[in-house]
C-alpha positions, -999 to 999 in steps of 0.1 A, spaced: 0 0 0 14 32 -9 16 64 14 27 97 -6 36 127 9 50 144 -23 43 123 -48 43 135 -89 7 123 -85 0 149 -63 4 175 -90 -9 149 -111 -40 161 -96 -37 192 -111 -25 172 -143 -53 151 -145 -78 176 -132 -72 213 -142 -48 205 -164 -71 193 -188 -99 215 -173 -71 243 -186 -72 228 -218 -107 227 -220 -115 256 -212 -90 273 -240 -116 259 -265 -143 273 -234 -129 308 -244 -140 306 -279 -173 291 -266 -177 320 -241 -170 346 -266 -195 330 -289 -220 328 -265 -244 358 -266 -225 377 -243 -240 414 -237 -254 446 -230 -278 439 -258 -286 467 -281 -308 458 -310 -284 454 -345 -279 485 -359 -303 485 -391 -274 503 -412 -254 475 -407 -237 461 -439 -250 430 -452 -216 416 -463 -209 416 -431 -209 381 -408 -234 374 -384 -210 372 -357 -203 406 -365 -238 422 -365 -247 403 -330 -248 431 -302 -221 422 -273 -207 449 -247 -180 471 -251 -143 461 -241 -153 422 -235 -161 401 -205 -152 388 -177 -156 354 -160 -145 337 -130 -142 299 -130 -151 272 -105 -140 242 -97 -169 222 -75 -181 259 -60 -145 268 -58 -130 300 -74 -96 278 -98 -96 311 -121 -107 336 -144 -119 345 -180 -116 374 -205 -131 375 -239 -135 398 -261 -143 398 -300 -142 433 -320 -142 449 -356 -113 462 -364 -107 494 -384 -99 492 -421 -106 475 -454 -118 449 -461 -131 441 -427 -117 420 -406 -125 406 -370 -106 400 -337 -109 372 -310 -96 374 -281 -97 348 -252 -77 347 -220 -73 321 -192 -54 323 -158 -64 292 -139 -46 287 -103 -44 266 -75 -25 250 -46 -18 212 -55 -2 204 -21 11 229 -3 24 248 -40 11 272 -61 4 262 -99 -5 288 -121 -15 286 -160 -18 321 -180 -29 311 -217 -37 340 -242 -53 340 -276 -60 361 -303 -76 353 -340 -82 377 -365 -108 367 -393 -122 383 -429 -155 393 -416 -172 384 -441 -198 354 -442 -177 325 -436 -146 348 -434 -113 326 -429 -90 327 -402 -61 347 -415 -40 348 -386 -35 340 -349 -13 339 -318 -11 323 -287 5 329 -257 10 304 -231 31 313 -198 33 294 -163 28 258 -155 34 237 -189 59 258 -200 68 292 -216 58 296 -255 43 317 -283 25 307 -314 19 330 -346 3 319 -369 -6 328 -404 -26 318 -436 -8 311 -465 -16 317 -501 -17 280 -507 -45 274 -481 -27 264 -452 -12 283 -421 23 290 -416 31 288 -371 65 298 -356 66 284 -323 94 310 -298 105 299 -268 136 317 -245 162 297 -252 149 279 -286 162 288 -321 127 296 -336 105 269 -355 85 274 -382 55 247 -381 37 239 -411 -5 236 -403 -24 219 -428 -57 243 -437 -81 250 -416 -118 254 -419 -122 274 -392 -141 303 -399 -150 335 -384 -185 323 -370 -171 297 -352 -154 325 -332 -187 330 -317 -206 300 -324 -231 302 -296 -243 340 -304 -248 333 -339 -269 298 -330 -291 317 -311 -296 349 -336 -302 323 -360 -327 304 -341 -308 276 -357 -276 248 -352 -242 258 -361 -218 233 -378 -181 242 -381 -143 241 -366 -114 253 -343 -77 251 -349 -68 244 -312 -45 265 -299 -28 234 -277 -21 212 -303 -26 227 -340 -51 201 -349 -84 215 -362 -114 197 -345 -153 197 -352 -178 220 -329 -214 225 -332 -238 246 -310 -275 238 -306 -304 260 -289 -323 241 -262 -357 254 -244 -352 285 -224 -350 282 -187 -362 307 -158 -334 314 -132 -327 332 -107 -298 363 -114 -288 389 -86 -323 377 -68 -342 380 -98 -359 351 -118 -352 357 -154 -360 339 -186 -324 325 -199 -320 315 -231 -297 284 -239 -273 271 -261 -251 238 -262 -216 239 -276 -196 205 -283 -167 200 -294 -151 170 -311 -118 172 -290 -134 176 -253 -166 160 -260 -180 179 -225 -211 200 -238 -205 237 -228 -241 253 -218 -241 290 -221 -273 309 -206 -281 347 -219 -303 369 -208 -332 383 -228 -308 413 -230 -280 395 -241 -259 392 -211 -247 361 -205 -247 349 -167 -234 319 -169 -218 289 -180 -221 251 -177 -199 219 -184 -207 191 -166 -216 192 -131 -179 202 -121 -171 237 -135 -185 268 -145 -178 305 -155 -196 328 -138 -200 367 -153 -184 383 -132 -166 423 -129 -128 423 -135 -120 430 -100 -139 399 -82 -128 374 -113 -95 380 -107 -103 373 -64 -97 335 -63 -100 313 -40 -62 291 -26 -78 258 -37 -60 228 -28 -70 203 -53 -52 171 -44 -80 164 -18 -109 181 -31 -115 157 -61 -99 128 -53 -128 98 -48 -126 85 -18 -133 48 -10 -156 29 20 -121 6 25 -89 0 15 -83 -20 -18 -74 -57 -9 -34 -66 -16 -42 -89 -48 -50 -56 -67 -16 -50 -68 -9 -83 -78 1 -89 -117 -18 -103 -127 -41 -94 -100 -78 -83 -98 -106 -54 -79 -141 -47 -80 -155 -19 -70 -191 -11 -71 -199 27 -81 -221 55 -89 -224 86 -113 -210 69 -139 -222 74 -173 -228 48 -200 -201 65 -223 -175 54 -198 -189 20 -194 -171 3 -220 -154 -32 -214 -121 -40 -225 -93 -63 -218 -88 -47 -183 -121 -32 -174 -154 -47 -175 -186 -37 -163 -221 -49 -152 -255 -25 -147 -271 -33 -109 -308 -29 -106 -303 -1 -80 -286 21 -110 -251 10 -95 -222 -2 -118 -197 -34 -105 -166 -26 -121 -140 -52 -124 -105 -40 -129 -76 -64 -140 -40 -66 -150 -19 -92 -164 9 -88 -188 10 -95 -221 11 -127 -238 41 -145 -254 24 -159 -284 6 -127 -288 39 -103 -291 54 -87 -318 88 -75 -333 90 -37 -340 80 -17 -354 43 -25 -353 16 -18 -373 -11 5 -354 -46 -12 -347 -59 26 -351 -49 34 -383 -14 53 -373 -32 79 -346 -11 62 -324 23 66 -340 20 102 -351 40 130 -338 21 161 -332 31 196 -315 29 179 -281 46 142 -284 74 152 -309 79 116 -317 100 124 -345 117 151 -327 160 142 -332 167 145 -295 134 121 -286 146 96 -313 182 97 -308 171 91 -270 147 64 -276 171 47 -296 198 48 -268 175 35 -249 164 3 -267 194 0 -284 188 -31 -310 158 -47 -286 131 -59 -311 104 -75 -291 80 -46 -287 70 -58 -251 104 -56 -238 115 -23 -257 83 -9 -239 95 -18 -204 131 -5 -210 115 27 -219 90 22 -185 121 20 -165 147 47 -182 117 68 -179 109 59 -142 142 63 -135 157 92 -150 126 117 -147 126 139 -105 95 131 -93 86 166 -91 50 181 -95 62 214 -95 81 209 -130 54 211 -157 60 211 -193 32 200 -221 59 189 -249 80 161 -248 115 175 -260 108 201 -228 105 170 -206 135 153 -219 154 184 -213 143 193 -179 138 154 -172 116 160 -140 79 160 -132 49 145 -126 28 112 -141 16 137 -174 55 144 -179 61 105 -173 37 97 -200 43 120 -223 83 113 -225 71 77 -227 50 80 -251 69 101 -273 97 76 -266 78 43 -275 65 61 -308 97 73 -320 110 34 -315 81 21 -337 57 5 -313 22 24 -310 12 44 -277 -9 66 -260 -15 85 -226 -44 65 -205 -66 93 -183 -79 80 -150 -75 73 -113 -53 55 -93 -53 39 -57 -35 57 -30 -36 61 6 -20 94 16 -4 115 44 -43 120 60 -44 78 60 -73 81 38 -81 53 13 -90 73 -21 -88 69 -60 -69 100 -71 -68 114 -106 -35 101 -127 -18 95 -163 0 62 -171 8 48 -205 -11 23 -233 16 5 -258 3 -19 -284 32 -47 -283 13 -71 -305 -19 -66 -282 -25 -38 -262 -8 -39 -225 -5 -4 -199 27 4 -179 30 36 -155 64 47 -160 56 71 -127 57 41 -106 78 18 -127 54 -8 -132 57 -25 -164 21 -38 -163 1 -15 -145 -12 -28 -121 -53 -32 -109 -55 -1 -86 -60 17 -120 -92 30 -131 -91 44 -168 -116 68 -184 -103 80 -214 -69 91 -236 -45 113 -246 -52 142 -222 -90 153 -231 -116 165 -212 -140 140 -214 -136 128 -173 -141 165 -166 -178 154 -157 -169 125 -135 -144 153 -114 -172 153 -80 -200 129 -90 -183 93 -97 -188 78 -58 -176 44 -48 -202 24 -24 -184 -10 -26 -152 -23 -30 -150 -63 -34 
């Protein structure tokens, strides 16, 4: 049984919780700005009609602000804006900021990500150009990006210390409604289709906003009529619900049961709350786990609640069964691959190749992560066992410290400390870059801490397909992970952002 006092899952908290909550909410930003967010005055009836709808929605002068909470508790703030800017032809600017901040432990994390996006305001006006700036936990770095004559967009990535790089995007069909998606669903009285160039990763993903039935709330002791509009997008798959006043003004914001933005003025956005995160979400259990779930191979049930059917999907280490009472039994199991089953690298990916690409964040074909991964494994060609000398250079070599965030892989290699999201990612980068398929597994893990509580706390280990698919934790050095884990989804998402609070555990077995 293991008792942590400063372990890198304790940021991994953070990691696995606001982390991708951060993430999340840099699409929210978009979402926010879309929604129809105002001191409503009616369209002015000279307006031109070349222009987008996004442009002729009413919204309030010099943006919005928002603070953001994390289960009732104040984690950060929002500001967007999105204005006309002077000129011919007409173009439009987005601008989206988020600080998110909290104590994970007894330390300070802090995440300050900035974004601006300037469009043809025109109906279905392109994205010309953009830039992001992302400072504090994660690391240091700026994005500008522009279109190119050819269709696609041209990125230099600057970092202190870092000749600049120039990243090639492929095209984009963002446009400049989907700046403000949720405003022009409901002036439209209609569903929006279209796209977002993430500002994390440079992949473009699909969003769509919807108008649901109106609600009646109550705002600063007042029931009002809300209007309402659902954003989704294909990357966090956590429906954003944005209520506006009859005036305009949106008051608030929904996603899941976990977080929302609040409207707030500048002055009590920016007053948050000194969260300590590590025990607020962690789910805590009616006993301890028994010793065999730490056993490989080795096996747990647990019965819970608050879990929804999305998540209930059985594979070879989780399966699950509905109780009458609404309850789930969850079995969770671990064993390690099978001989006959293993293959020689490099091996082909069951997915098509998603698993094997190298993207802004995993760098697999980065020269320092290859040259490093083929150190590493050296001439190893069983997949299986070129996985677990990665687990354990990995698990070895990396500072356990969850004060040392970076969200690229070269960065980790370089600074070769952090928590389980930094232990994964180097991994995964690492396993890629040697051929075999890989990807980051989201979910909790079993830990009694300094308090003596049993509790599953949120956590990142890694997935490599060596023939068949087999998960290692390179944070704890285990080369099958062991039973104690609970998985929810991949690759850093949002999607467990709804579980964060509601997912209970009234048995374990």
């Amino acid at each position: 049984m293991k008792t942590l006092t400063a372990s890198p899952v304790r940021r991994g908290v953070m990691t696995r919780t606001l982390r991708p909550m951060s993430l999340a909410l840099v699409s929210l930003c978009a979402l926010l700005t879309g929604a129809p967010a105002a001191w409503a005055q009616a369209p002015a009836p000279t307006a031109p009609a070349a222009l987008s709808d996004v442009v002729k929605a009413p919204r309030p002068q010099g943006g919005e602000f928002f603070g953001l909470y994390l289960m009732d508790k104040k984690v950060g703030w929002l500001f967007t804006d999105l204005v006309v800017m002077p000129g011919e032809p007409a173009r439009v600017k987005s601008i989206n900021q988020l600080v998110f901040k909290a104590l994970v432990g007894t330390r300070l994390s802090e995440r300050n990500h900035r974004e601006e996006r300037v469009y043809e305001a025109k109906p279905g006006g392109r994205l010309l150009s953009f830039s992001v700036v992302q400072r504090g936990d994660g690391g240091d770095q700026t994005l500008e990006g522009t279109a190119t004559p050819e269709g696609g967009m041209r990125v230099v990535r600057k970092r202190l210390g870092h000749a600049d790089e120039v990243l090639p995007v492929a095209a984009t069909k963002e446009r400049v409604e989907d700046a403000d998606q949720a405003r022009v669903a409901l002036a439209r009285k209609a569903k929006v289709d279209g796209f977002v160039l993430d500002g994390m990763d440079l992949e473009t993903y699909g969003l769509t906003t919807t108008m649901e039935p109106a609600e009646q709330r109550t705002v600063n002791g007042v029931k009002v009529k809300l209007g309402k509009a659902s954003s989704i997008s294909q990357k966090e798959k956590v429906p954003v619900v944005s209520y506006v006043t009859q005036r305009g003004e949106m008051v608030l914001v929904d996603f899941g049961q976990t977080m929302q933005a609040r409207k707030e003025t500048e002055a009590v956005a920016k007053r948050m709350d000194l969260v300590e995160v590590f025990g607020l979400t962690r789910v805590v259990l009616p006993k301890p786990l028994p010793e065999s779930a730490r056993a490989v191979p080795g096996n747990v049930k647990l019965v819970v609640t608050g879990l929804p059917e999305k998540f209930r999907v059985g594979t070879y280490r989780q399966k699950f069964a509905a109780r009458p009472d609404g309850s789930v039994e969850v079995t969770l199991q671990a064993a390690a691959p099978s001989t006959a089953a293993r293959k020689p690298r490099p091996v082909a990916d069951p997915d098509g190749g998603e698993n094997l690409k190298s993207n802004l964040i995993v760098e697999s074909d980065a020269p320092a992560i290859r040259e490093q991964s083929k150190k590493i494994i050296g001439d190893e060609k069983d997949a299986y066992r070129a996985a677990q000398k990665v687990n354990t250079w990995v698990a070895t070599h990396l500072e356990k410290d969850y004060g040392a965030s970076a969200d690229r892989a070269t960065d980790v290699l370089r600074q070769k400390r952090g928590d389980c999201t930094e232990h994964s990612l180097l991994s995964v980068a690492l396993l890629r870059a040697a051929g075999i398929p890989a990807r980051r597994v989201d979910g909790v893990i079993y830990m009694v801490n300094q308090d003596g509580v049993p509790a599953l706390y949120w956590h990142e280990w890694v997935e490599a397909f060596v023939g068949e698919w087999t998960q290692l934790d390179p944070t704890f050095n285990q080369p099958v992970a062991d039973a104690t884990h609970f998985a929810f989804g991949y690759e850093g998402n949002a999607e467990i952002t709804p579980l964060i609070g509601t997912l209970k555990v009234t048995e374990v077995k």
